[in-house]
C-alpha positions as CSV (number, residue, x, y, z in Angstrom):
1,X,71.8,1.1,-110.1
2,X,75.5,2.1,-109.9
3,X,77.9,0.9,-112.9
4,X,79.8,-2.1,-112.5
5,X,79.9,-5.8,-113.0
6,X,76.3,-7.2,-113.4
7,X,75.5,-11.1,-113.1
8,X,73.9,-11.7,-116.5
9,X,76.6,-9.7,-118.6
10,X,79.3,-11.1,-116.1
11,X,78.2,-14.3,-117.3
12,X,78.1,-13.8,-120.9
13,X,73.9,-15.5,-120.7
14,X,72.7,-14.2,-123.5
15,X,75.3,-16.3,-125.4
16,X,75.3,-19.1,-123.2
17,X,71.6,-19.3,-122.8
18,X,71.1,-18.8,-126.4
19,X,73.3,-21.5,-127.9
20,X,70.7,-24.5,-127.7
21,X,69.4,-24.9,-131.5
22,X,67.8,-27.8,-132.2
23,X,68.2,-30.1,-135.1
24,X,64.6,-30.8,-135.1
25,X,63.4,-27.4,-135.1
26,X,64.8,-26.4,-137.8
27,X,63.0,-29.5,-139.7
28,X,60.0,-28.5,-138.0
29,X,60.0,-32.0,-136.3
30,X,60.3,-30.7,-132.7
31,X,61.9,-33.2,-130.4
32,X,61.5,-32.2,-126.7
33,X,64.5,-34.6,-125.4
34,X,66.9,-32.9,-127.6
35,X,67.2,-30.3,-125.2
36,X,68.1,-32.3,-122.3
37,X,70.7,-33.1,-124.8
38,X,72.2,-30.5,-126.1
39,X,72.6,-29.1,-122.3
40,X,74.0,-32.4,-121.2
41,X,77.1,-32.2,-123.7
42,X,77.4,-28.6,-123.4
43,X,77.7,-29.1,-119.5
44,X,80.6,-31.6,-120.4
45,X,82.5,-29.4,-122.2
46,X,82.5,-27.1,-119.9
47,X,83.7,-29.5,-117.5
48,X,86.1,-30.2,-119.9
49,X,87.5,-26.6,-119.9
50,X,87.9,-26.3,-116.0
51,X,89.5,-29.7,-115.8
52,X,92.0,-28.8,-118.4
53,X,92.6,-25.6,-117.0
54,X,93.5,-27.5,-113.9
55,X,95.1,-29.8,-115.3
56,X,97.7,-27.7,-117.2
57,X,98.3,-25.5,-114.4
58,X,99.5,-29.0,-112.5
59,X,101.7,-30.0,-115.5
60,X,103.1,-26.4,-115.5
61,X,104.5,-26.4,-111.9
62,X,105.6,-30.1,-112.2
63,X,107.8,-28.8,-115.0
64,X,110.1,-26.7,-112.8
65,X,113.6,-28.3,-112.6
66,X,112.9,-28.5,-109.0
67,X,110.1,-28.8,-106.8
68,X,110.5,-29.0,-102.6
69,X,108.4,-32.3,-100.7
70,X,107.2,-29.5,-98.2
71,X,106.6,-26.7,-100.8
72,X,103.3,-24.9,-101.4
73,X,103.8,-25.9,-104.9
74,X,103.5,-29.7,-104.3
75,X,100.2,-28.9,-101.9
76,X,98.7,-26.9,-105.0
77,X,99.4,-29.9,-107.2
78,X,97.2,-31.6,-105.1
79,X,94.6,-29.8,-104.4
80,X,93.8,-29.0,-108.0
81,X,94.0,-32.9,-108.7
82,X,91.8,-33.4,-106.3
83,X,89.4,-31.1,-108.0
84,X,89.9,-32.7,-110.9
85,X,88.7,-35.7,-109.4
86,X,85.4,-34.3,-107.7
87,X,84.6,-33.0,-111.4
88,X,84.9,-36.0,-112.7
89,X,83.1,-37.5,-109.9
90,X,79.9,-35.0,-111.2
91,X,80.6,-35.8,-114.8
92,X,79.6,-39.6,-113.9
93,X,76.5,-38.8,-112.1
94,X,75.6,-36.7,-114.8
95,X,74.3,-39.8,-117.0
96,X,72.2,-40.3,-114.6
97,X,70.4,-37.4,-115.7
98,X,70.9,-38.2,-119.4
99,X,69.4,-41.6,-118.9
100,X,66.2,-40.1,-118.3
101,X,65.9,-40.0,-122.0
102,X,64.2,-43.5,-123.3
103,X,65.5,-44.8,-126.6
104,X,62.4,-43.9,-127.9
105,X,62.6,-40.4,-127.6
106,X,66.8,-40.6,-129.0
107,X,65.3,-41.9,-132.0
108,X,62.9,-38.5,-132.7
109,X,66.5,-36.5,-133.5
110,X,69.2,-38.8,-133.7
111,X,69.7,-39.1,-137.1
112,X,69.4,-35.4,-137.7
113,X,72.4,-35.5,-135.9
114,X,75.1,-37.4,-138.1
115,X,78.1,-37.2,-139.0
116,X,78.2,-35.2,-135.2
117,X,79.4,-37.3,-132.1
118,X,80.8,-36.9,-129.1
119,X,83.9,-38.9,-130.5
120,X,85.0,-35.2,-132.3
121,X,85.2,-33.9,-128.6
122,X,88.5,-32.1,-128.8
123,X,88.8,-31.1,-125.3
124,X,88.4,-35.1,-124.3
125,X,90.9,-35.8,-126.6
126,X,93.2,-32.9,-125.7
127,X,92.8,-34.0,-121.6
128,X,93.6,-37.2,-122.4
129,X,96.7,-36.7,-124.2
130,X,97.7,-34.1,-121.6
131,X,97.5,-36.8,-119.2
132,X,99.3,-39.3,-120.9
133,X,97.5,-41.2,-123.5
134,X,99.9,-41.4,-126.6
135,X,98.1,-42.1,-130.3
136,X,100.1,-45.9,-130.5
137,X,98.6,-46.5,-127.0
138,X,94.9,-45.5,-128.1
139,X,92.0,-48.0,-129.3
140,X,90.9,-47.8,-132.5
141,X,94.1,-45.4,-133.3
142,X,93.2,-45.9,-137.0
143,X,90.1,-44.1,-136.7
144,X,90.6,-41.8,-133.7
145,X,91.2,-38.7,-135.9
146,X,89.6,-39.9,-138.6
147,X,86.4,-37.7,-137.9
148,X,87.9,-34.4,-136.9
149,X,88.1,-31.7,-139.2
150,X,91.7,-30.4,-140.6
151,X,92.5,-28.1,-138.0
152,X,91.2,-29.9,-135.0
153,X,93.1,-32.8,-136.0
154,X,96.3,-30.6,-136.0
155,X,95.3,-29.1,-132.2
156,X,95.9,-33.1,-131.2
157,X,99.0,-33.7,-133.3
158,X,100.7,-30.6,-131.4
159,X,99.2,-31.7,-128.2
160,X,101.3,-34.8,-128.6
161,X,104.3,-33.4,-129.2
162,X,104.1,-31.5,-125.7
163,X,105.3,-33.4,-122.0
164,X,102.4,-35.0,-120.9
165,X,101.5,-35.3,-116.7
166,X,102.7,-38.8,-116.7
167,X,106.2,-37.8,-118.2
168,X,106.4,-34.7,-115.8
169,X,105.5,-37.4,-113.0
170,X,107.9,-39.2,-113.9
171,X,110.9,-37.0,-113.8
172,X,109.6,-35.7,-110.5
173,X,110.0,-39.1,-109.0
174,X,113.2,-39.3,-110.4
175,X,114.3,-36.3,-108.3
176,X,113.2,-38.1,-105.1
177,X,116.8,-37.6,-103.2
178,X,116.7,-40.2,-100.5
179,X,118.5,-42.8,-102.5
180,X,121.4,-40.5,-103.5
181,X,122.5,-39.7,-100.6
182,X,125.0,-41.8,-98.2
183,X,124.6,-40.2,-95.1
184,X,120.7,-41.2,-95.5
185,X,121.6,-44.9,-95.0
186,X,124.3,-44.7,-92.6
187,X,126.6,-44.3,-94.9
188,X,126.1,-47.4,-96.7
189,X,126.5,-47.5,-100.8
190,X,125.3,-49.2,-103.7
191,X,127.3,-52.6,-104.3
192,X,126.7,-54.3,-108.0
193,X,124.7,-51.4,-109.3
194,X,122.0,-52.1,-106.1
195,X,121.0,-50.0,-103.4
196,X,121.5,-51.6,-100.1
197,X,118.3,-50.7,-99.2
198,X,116.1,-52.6,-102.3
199,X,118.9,-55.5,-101.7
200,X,117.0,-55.6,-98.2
201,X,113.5,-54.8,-99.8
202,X,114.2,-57.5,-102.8
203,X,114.8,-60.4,-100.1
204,X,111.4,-59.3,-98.0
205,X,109.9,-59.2,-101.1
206,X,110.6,-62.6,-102.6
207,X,110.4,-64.6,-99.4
208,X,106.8,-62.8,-99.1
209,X,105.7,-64.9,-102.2
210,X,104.1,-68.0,-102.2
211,X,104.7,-70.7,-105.0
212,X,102.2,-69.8,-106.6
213,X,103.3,-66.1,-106.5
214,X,107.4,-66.8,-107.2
215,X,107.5,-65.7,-111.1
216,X,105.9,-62.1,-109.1
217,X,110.2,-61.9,-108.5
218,X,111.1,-61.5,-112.0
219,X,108.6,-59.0,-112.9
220,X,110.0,-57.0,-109.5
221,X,114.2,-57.3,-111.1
222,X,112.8,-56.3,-114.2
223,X,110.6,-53.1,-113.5
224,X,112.4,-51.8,-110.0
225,X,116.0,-53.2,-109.9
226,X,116.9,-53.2,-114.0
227,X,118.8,-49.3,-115.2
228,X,117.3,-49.1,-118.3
229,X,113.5,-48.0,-119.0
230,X,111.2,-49.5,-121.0
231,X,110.7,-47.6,-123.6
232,X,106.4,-49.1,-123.7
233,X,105.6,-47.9,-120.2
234,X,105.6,-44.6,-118.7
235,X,108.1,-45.1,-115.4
236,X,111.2,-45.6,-115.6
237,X,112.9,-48.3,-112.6
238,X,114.1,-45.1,-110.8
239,X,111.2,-43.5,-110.7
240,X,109.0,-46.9,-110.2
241,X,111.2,-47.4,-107.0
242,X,110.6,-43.8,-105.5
243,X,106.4,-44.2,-105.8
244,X,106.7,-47.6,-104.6
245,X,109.1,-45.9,-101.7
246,X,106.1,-43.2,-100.9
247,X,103.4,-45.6,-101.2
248,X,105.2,-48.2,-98.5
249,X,106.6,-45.4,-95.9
250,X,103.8,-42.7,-96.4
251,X,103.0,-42.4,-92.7
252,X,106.0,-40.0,-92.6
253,X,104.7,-36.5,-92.7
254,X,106.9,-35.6,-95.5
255,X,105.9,-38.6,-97.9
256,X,102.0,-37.8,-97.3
257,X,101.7,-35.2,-99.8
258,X,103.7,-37.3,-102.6
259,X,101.5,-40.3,-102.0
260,X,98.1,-38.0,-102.3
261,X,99.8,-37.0,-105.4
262,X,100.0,-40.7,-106.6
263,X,96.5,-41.4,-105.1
264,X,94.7,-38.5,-106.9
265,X,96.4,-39.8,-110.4
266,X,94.7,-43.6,-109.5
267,X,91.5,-42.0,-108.7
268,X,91.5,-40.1,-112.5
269,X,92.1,-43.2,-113.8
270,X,89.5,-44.2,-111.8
271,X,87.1,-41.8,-112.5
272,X,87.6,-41.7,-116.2
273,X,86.8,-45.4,-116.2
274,X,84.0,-44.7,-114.0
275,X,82.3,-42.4,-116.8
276,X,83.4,-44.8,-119.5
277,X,81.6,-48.0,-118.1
278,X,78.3,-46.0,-117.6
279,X,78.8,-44.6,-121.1
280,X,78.9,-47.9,-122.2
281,X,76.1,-49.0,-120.5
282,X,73.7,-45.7,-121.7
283,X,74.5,-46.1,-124.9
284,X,73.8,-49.9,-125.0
285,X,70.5,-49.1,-123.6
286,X,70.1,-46.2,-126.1
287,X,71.3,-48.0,-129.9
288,X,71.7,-51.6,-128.9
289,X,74.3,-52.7,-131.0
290,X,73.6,-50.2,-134.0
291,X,76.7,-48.0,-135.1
292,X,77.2,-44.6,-133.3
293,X,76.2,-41.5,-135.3
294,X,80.2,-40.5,-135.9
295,X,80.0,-44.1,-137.5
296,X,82.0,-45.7,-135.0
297,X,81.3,-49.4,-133.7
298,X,79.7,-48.0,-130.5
299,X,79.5,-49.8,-127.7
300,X,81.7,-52.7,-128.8
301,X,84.5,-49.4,-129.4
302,X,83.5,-48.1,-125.8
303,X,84.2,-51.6,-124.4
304,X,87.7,-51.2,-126.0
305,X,88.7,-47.7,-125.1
306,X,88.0,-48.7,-121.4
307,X,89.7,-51.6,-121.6
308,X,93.2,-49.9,-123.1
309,X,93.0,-46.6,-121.6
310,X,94.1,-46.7,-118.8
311,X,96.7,-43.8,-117.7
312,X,98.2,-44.5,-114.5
313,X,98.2,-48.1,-114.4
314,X,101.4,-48.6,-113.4
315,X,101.2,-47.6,-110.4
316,X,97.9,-49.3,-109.9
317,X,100.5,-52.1,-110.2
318,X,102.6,-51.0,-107.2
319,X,100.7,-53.2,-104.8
320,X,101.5,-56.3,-106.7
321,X,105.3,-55.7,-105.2
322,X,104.4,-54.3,-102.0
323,X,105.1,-56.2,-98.2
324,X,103.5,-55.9,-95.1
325,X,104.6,-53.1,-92.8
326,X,106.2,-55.2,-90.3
327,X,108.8,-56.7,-92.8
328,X,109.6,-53.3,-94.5
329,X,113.5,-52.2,-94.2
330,X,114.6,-50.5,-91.3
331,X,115.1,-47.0,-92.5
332,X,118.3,-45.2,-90.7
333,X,118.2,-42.8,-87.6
334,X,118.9,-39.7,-89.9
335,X,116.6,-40.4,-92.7
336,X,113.3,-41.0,-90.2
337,X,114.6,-37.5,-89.1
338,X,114.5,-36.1,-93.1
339,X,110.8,-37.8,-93.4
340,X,109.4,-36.4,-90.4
341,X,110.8,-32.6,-90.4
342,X,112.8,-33.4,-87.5
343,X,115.5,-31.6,-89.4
């Protein structure tokens, strides 16, 4: 056989193939589900490694000063978001496959297992801190690093420090042009600090709400009409009006890809809360209410993290402040030019 690239060496299968020790073998107490396992979790992190790879390529062409609504770049954005998603999508089906383990056969090597536990994951934790999830925002913050050793708990301290997706989502909305310039809205300007345009959108909005709905109107002043940004949540009002702009007009060809961008973030979230809830649900199945083996509260701490961490909430919230199409804002002759190419 000519020299050249061969599958097995390509693949690196000796050491891939040869990293599944178990615990119980070395105690002579063989446990045939520990296996099933140790593939399982090794599967994840390697699923973990393609997602962040895809993940920081995303945040690194998001951190250009300038990125074009029609540009390849934005189209890549998407398409490795979307990938991220389909992983994900595997990831959840994947207990499926764990769940063919019975509690009964956990028990033969669980406790050869402690203090390990999928808590120390550092590539979780780096992903989700990458997409957005700051320490104060985290459940259980008191405990999250608790279990790591010195210099993995460093990795995530410098990880923080960096701009995560959410951020560099941000100032990308914040760069959305069509409320900066005049000729846009036939030459109309802002008048108290207010774009004409949300002075028209404000009105639809608040004559939209029932009685019921009418404090809805103070929440919409507060996040989409007020200057300053609120230093708890991730968008500022600027950027908050541009997404809630895409999401309302994205029938326009040029909005399309921005509002798959938005879309893709949601279905993470998504996602990620997907896995979480059928974590929960395995390992309530698995321990019951017993502690995990990184000595956390298991499932009750579960139930929390998917609860609080959510990453792209906000504009989850977007459709409590949207109208119907009928009652949007007639846009201007020149700027249903701009959003369709007719330029």
């Amino acid at each position: 056989m000519k020299d050249g690239v061969y599958y097995s060496d390509y693949l690196q299968l000796d050491k891939i193939l040869g990293a599944q020790q178990l615990e119980s073998d070395k105690l002579n107490a063989h446990a045939h589900d520990e296996m099933l396992f140790i593939v399982i979790h090794q599967s994840y992190e390697l699923w973990f490694k393609q997602i962040l790879y895809e993940v920081s390529s995303v945040m690194e062409i998001l951190s250009q000063p300038s990125i074009a609504d029609s540009s390849p770049d934005l189209f890549t954005v998407n398409h490795r978001l979307n990938r991220v998603v389909t992983i994900l999508n595997v990831l959840v089906q994947k207990v499926d496959i764990l769940e063919t383990m019975t509690s009964l056969d956990f028990l033969d090597f669980r406790n050869m297992l402690r203090p390990a536990s999928g808590f120390q994951s550092i590539q979780f934790k780096v992903l989700e801190a990458n997409l957005g999830l700051r320490m104060q925002n985290r459940h259980g913050k008191e405990y999250y690093t608790s279990q790591l050793r010195p210099e993995d708990k460093k990795i995530i301290e410098d990880v923080e420090k960096v701009k995560p997706l959410i951020d560099l989502v941000n100032d990308w909305l914040e760069r959305m042009p069509f409320f900066d310039k005049a000729e846009y809205w036939d030459g109309a300007e802002a008048k108290d600090g207010i774009h004409p345009f949300w002075k028209k959108y404000s009105e639809a909005y608040n004559n939209s709400l029932t009685d019921a709905e009418k404090n809805n109107f103070s929440r919409f002043e507060k996040l989409f009409i007020a200057n300053e940004k609120n230093e708890e949540l991730s968008l500022s009002p600027k950027a908050r009006r541009a997404a809630l702009f895409i999401v309302m007009y994205r029938d326009y060809p040029l909005l399309q890809l921005p509002f798959n961008l938005i879309n893709n973030l949601l279905e993470i979230d998504n996602k990620l809360s997907a896995w979480r809830f059928r974590h929960i649900n395995m390992v309530h199945r698995m321990i019951g209410t017993r502690t995990g083996t990184g000595g956390s509260t298991g499932k009750d701490y579960l139930q929390g993290a998917l609860n609080s961490h959510y990453i792209f909430k906000e504009f989850a919230e977007l459709t409590s402040f949207m109208i119907e199409r009928h009652k949007l804002p007639e846009l201007s002759t020149t700027l249903r030019q701009r959003l369709g190419f007719d330029i």
